[in-house]
Structures are given as structure tokens and as C-alpha cells.
C-alpha positions in Angstrom: 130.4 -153.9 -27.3 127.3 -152.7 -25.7 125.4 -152.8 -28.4 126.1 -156.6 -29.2 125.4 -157.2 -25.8 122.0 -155.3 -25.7 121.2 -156.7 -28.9 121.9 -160.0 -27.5 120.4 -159.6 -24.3 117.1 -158.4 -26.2 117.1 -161.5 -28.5 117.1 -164.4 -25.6 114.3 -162.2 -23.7 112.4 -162.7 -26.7 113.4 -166.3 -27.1 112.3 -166.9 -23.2 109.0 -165.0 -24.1 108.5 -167.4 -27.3 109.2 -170.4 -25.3 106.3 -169.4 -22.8 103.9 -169.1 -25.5 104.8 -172.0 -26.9 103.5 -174.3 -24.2 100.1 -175.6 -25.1 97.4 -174.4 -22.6 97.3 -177.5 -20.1 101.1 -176.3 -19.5 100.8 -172.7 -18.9 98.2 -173.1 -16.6 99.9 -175.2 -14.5 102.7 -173.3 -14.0 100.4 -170.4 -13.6 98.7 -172.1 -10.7 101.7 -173.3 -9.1 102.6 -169.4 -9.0 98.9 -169.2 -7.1 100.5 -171.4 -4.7 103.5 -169.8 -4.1 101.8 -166.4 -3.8 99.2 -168.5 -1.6 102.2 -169.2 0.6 103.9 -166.2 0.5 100.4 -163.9 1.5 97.7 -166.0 2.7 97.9 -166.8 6.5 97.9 -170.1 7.3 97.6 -171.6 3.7 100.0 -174.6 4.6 97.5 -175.9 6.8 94.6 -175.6 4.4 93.4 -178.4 2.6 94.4 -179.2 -0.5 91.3 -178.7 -2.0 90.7 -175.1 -0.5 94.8 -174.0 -1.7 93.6 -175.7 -5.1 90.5 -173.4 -5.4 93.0 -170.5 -4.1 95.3 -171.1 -7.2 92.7 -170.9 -9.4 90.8 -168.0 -7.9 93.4 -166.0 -8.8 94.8 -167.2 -11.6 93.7 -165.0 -14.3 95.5 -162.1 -12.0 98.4 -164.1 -11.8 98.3 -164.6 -15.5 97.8 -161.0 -16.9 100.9 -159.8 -14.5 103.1 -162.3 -16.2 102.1 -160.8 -19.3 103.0 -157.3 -18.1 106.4 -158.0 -16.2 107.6 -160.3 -19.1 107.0 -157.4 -21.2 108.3 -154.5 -19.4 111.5 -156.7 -18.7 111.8 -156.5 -22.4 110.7 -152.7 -22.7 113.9 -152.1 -20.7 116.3 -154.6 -22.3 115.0 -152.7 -25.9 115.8 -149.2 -24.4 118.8 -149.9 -23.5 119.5 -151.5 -26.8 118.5 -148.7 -28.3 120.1 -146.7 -26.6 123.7 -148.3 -27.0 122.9 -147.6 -31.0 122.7 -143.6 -30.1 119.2 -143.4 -30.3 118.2 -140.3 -27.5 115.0 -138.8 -25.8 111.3 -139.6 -27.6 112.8 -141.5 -30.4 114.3 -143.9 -28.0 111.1 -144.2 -26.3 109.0 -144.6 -29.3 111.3 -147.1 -31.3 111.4 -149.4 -28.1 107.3 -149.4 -27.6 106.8 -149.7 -31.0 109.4 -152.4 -31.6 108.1 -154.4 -28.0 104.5 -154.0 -29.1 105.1 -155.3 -32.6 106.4 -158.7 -31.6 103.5 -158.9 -28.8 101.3 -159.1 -31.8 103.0 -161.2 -33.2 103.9 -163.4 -30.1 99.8 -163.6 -30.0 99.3 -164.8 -33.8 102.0 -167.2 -32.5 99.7 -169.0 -30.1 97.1 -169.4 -32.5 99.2 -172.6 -33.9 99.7 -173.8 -30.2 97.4 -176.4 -28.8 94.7 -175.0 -26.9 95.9 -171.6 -26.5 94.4 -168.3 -28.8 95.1 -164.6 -30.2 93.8 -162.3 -27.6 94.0 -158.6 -28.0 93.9 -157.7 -24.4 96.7 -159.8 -24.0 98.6 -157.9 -26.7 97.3 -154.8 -24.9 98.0 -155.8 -21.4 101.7 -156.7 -22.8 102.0 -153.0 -24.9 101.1 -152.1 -21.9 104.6 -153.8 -20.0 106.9 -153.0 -23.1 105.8 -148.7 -22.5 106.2 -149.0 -18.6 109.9 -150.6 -19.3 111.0 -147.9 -21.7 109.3 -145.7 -19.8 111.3 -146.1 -16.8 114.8 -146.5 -19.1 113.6 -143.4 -20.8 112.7 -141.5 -17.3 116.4 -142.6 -15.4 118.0 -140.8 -18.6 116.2 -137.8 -18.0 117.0 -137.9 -14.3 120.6 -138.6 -15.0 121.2 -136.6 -17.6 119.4 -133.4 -15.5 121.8 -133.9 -12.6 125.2 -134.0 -14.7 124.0 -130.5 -16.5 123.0 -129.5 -13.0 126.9 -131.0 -11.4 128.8 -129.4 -14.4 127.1 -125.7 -14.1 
């Protein structure tokens, strides 16, 4: 059962991460500078009262940050989802690690020849980097917890 959910799980991330990269560029960048003016909001004292034009140039002053962590977090979210996957098929210790980094970083590349068909957007290998990048930070940390957990039953059961 866990594995069809993992599996599952793993295949609508990807599906979400598809859909992203399928919005033509004039799309992604306003949803990436409507994140500029939450995180304007959120972190910038008195930003409400700005006017617009100074929240506007706010957005875009750091939207290229704002872009490259959305590129990370979506793909450590699925670095996790494909540890665990893997892990609910009985797949242990470096082998784990490596099939879920090597399996994340393959559909970045191909999630980045994907966007060369979209309108205005293009291949970029330091996106593909920056999301390799997310993918080994997310089985990292799946791969890291199982070391953890695992030490401390060995250590409860001696």
C-alpha cells in the first residue's frame, strides 16, 4: 500500500512541477512577482504604505531570488517524495540516496528540454543544477532521518 501511495504521491509532484513549467514566461513571472509582494509584506517594514511603483520595483528586485528558490524547494519536495518512494520498494542506505537524485535530476533535465516548446521560456542548465541541487537536499534529509532512526532503535534494543 505504501508503495502505491509513494508512487502516486511522486507522480502528481511531478505533474504540479510540469504544470509550472508549462506556463509561458509572461505567466511565471507574474506569479513570481506576486511572491515578491508577499515576501514584500511579510519582511519589508512598511511596504503597504509604499507606492505602488516602489513595491513594483521591490517585486522585481528580487525576483530572480525568488525564482531560483522555487526551483530548489519544488525540487527537494520531490527529493523527499522519491526517497520515500523508494524506500517503500526496499531500497536501503546509498542506493536509496543515489536512485532518488539520479531519478529527481533526470526529469529536471528533462522538465528544462520541456520549456524549450513553451512560449517565451528556455533550457537553462543552472536551472537544472539549481533543481539537482533541491532533489539531493530532499533525499538527503530522507536518507539522514533513516540513519538517525535507525541508530537509535539499535541503540534502544542493545
Amino acid at each position: 500500500m505504501k508503495k502505491n501511495i509513494f508512487t502516486l504521491m511522486v507522480i502528481l509532484w511531478m505533474a504540479i512541477i510540469f504544470s509550472f513549467s508549462a506556463q509561458p514566461a509572461d505567466e511565471s513571472e507574474q506569479m513570481s512577482l506576486s511572491v515578491g509582494h508577499v515576501a514584500g509584506l511579510l519582511f519589508a517594514d512598511g511596504y503597504e504604505d509604499w507606492p505602488q511603483e516602489r513595491q513594483d520595483a521591490f517585486a522585481e528586485r528580487i525576483d530572480h531570488v525568488v525564482r531560483k528558490a522555487a526551483h530548489f524547494t519544488e525540487y527537494a519536495v520531490l527529493g523527499v517524495l522519491l526517497a520515500l518512494m523508494y524506500r517503500a520498494y526496499g531500497h536501503k542506505g546509498k542506493r536509496l540516496f543515489l536512485l532518488s537524485a539520479g531519478t529527481g535530476s533526470l526529469y529536471a533535465a528533462t522538465d528544462e528540454f520541456h520549456q524549450l516548446f513553451v512560449e517565451g521560456r528556455s533550457c537553462q542548465l543552472t536551472d537544472w543544477g539549481i533543481d539537482t541541487c533541491g532533489v539531493i537536499a530532499g533525499a538527503a534529509v530522507v536518507f539522514l532521518l533513516w540513519r538517525v532512526v535507525r541508530r537509535r532503535k539499535r541503540e534502544m534494543e542493545s
